[in-house]
C-alpha positions as CSV (number, residue, x, y, z in Angstrom):
1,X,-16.0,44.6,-13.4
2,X,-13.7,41.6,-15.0
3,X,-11.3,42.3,-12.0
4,X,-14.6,41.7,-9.5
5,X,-15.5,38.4,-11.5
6,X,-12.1,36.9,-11.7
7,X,-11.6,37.9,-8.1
8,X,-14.8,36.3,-6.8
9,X,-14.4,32.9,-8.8
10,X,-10.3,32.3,-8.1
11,X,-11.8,33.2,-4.0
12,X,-15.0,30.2,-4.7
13,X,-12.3,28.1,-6.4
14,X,-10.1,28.3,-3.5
15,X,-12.6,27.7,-1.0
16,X,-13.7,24.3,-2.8
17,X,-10.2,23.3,-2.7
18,X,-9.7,23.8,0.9
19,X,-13.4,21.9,1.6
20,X,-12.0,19.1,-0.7
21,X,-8.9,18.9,1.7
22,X,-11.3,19.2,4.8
23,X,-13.2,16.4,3.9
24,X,-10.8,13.9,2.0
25,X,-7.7,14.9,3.3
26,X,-4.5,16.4,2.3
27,X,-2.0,13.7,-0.1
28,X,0.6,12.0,1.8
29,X,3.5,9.9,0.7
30,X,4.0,6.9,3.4
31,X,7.2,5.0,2.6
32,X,6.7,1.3,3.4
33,X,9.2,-1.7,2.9
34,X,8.4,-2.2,-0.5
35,X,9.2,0.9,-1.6
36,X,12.9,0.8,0.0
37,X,13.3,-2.6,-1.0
38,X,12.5,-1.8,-4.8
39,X,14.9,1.0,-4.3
40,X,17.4,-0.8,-2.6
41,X,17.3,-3.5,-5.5
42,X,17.3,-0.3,-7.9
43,X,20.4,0.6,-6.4
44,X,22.0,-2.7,-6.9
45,X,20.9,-3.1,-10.2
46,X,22.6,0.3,-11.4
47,X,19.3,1.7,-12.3
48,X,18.8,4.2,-9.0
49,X,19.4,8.0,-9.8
50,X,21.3,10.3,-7.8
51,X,17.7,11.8,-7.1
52,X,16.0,8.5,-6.4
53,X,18.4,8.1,-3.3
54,X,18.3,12.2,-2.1
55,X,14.8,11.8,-1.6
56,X,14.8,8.7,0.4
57,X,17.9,9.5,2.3
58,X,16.1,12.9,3.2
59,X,12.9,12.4,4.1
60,X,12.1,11.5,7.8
61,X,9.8,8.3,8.0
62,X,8.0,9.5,11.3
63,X,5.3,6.7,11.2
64,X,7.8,4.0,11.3
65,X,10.4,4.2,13.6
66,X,12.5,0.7,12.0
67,X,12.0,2.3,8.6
68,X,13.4,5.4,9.7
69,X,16.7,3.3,11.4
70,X,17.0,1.8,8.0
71,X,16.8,5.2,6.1
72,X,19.5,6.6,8.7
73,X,21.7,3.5,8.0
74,X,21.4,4.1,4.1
75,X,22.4,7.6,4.8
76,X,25.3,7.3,6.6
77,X,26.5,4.3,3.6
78,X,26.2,7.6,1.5
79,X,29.0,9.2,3.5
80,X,31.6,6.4,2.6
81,X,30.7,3.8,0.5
82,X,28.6,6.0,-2.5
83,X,29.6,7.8,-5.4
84,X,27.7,8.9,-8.8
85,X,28.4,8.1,-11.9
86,X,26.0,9.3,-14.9
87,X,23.7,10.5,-12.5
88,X,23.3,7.0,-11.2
89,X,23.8,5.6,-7.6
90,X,26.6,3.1,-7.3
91,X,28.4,2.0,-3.9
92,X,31.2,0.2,-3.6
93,X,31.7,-3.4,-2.7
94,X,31.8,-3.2,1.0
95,X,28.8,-0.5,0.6
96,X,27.3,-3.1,-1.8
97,X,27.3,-6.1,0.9
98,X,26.1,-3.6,3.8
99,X,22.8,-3.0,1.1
100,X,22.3,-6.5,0.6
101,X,22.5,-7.1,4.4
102,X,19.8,-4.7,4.6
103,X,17.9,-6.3,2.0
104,X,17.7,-9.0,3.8
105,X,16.1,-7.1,7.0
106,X,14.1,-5.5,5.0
107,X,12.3,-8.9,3.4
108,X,12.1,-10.5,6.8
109,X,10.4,-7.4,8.0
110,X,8.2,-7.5,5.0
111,X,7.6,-11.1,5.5
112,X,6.6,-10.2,9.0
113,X,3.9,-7.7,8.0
114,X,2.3,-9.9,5.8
């Protein structure tokens, strides 16, 4: 009988989470400009992780194509120019410049937004 009531409440609880999702929506992360040019600084600064940088370089930014040419250009900086030191992201001075000059895009296309 406990089986039967644990079964039929975990099924009701399910069911109001998927209706919740149906009706509000499921969470999604967007990446906009801020967030890449706060990471970018981050990265400059010496503060960025290793981790900080994965999940930026790895995640696809499929509603904004310019964002997503950034994120590709970030990338392939990685290949070259990145190393970690104390789990912290730190590029060298050539890979350093090629960041700043993207920092630059970055707050021009910001500027343009707003």
């Amino acid at each position: 009988m406990e089986f039967l009531i644990t079964v039929a409440l975990s099924f009701i609880l399910i069911v109001i989470t998927l209706l919740g999702f149906q009706y509000i929506g499921v969470p999604v992360y967007r990446v906009e400009v801020i967030n890449i040019e706060r990471l970018i600084e981050a990265v400059l600064a010496g503060d960025a992780t290793i981790a900080d940088w994965d999940i930026f370089t790895g995640m696809v930014i499929g509603h904004n194509p310019e964002l997503d040419k950034i994120r590709i250009q970030c990338a392939m900086l990685e290949v070259d120019e990145m190393m970690e030191r104390h789990g912290r992201v730190i590029f060298s001075a050539n890979g350093r410049r090629s960041l700043e000059a993207i920092l630059n895009q970055l707050t021009a296309l910001h500027d343009a937004q707003y």
